[in-house]
N, C-alpha and C positions, 0 to 999 in steps of 0.2 A: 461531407456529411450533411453540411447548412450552407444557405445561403450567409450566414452572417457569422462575425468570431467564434471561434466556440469556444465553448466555456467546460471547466476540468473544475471538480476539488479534488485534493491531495491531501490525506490525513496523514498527520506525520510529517511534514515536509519540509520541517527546519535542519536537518541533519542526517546524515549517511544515503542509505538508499532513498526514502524519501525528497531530501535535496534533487538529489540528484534528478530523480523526477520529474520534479517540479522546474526545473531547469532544459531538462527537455522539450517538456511539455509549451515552456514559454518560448523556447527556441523554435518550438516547430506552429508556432501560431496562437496558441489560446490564451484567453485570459483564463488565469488559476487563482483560485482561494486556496488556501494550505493551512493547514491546524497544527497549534503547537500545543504542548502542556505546560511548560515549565521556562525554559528560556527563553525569552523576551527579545534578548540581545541578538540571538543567532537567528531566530525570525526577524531582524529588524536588519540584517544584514542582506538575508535573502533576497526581501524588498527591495532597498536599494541597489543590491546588484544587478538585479533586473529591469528598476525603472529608470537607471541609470541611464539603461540601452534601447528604453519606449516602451519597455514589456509593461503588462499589465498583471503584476504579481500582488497579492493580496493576503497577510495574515490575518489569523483569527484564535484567539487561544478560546481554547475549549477539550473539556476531559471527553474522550468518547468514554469511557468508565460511565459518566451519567448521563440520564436522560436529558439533564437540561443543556449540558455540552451539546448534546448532539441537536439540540432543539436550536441552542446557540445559534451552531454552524449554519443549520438549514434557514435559519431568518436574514444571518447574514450574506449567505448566498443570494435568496429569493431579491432585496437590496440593491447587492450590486450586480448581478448579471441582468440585461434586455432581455425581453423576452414578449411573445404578441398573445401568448395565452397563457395558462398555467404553469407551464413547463418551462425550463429553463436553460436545464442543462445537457451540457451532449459526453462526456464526460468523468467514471471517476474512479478514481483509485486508492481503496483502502491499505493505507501502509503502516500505520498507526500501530501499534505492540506494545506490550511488556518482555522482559526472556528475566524470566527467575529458573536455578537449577536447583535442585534437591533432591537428596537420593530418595527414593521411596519412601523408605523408610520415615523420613521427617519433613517430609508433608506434612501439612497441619493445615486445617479449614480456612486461617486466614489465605492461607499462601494460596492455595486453591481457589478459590474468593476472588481473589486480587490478581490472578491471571486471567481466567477465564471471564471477569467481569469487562476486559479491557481486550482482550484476544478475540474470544468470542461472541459474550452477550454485547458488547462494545461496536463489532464489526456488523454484525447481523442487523441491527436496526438503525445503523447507518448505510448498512446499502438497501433498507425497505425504505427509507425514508430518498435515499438518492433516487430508486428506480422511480418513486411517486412522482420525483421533478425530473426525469430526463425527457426528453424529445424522445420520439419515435425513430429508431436508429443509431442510440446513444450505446454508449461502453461502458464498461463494469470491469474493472481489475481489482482482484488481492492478492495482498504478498503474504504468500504464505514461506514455508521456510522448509528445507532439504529433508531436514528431520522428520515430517512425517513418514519418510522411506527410508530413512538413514538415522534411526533417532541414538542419540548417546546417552550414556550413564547419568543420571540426575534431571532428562529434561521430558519425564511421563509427563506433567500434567501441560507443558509449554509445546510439546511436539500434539499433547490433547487436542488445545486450543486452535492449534493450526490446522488440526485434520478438522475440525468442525468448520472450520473455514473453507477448508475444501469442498466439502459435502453442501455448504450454503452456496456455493458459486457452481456447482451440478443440479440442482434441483431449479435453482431460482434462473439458470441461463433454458430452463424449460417450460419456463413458468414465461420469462420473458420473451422468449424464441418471437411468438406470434407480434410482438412491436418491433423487430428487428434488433432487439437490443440483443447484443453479445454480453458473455459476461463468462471471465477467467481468469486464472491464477496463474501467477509465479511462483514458481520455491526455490529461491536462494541456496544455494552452496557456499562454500567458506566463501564470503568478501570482506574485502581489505576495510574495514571501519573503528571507528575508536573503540566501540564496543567489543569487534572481537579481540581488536590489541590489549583490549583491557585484564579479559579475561583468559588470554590464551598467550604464555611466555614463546618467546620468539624462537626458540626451538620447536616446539607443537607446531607453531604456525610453519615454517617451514616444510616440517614432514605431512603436515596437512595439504602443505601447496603439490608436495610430492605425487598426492593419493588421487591427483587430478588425472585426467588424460590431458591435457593443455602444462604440466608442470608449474602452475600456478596459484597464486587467489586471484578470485572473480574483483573485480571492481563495481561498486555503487552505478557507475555510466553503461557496464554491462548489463546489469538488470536496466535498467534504467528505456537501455536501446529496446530492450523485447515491450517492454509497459507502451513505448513509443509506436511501434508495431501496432501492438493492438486495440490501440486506440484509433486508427484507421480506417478509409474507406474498404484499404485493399485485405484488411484482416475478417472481412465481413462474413465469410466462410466459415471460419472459425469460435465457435465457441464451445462450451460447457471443459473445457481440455485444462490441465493442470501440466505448465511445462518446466521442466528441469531447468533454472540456470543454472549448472555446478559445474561445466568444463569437463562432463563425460565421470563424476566423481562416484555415479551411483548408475 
């Protein structure tokens, strides 16, 4: 892609798929900044795992929910990555979420509010602000998640959120096209995470693994490997595409 490291952010990238990512991504060469909200500890873990082994892994907490988050991120990027002109990044990947479910029904303005401020309005002008700093030739990935094809009982406005993410990563990889910057999604099918063990008793989980064509759940290193892909010289074919990780589930 460059003559020089390249350089990734990762929102999201203290835990599950995010992690996981972020751990690819340093595996496979780049230096990575990755955003957390809330846990401290399990970013502070990430780091050391990685600088451990020479990698150049980097947190930053900051809310994508606010403007100053995201302004956050992008000063502490600008910071720590080299760069001979404006641009900096070659790199990035919006993983970053909330998953609230509620039946239609009981919805309520906050709840509405507080996903989409963080799903969508959240994701959206963290990748206008990422495309401003990439290099000519850089990547653009979101995780979006299964449900906007496969959406279940209680998750309208979270499966919402995700298809607006979609529709941002089609328009904007045509907006980009002309710099060579790619820009595409993921959507997740059941993976193995604390979160869905949280919510989902180990029987569900089971008959869910069933619903695969693979007889499985996906793992966090499975998305992880397709994000690794398209991050690539060799993915450079490819954009505006929304690709299924679910094990054939849909």
């Amino acid at each position: 892609m460059t003559e020089h490291s390249p350089t990734a952010i990762v929102t999201g990238g203290s835990r599950g798929i995010g992690r996981a990512i972020v751990d690819r991504l340093a595996r496979d060469g780049f230096s990575v900044l990755f955003t957390y909200r809330q846990d401290g500890a399990a970013a502070a873990a990430v780091e050391q795992a990685h600088r451990a082994c020479g990698r150049r892994v980097t947190a930053c907490k900051a809310d994508q929910s606010s403007t100053h988050g995201i302004d956050l991120l992008f000063e502490t990027a600008s910071e720590l990555f080299p760069r001979k002109t404006g641009r900096f990044l070659d790199a990035m990947v919006c993983s970053a979420g909330t998953v609230e479910h509620a039946p239609f029904d009981a919805v309520d303005p906050q709840l509405f509010d507080r996903v989409m401020s963080v799903n969508a309005r959240g994701t959206f002008f963290t990748m206008q602000r990422g495309a401003r700093a990439m290099r000519d030739g850089g990547r653009i990935v979101c995780v979006s998640s299964i449900g906007t094809a496969w959406p279940s009982p209680g998750e309208a406005i979270y499966a919402a959120s995700k298809a607006a993410v979609e529709q941002f990563a089609r328009v904007s990889s045509r907006e980009l096209g002309a710099r060579g910057i790619t820009v595409n999604v993921v959507s997740p099918g059941p993976i193995d995470t604390d979160t869905l063990r949280k919510n989902v008793d180990p029987a569900q989980l089971e008959g869910l693994a069933q619903m695969t064509a693979l007889h499985r759940l996906g793992t966090p290193e499975d998305v992880a490997a397709i994000v690794g892909f398209l991050v690539t010289p060799a993915a450079g074919w490819i954009t505006g595409r929304n690709i299924h990780a679910d094990g054939g589930l849909v």
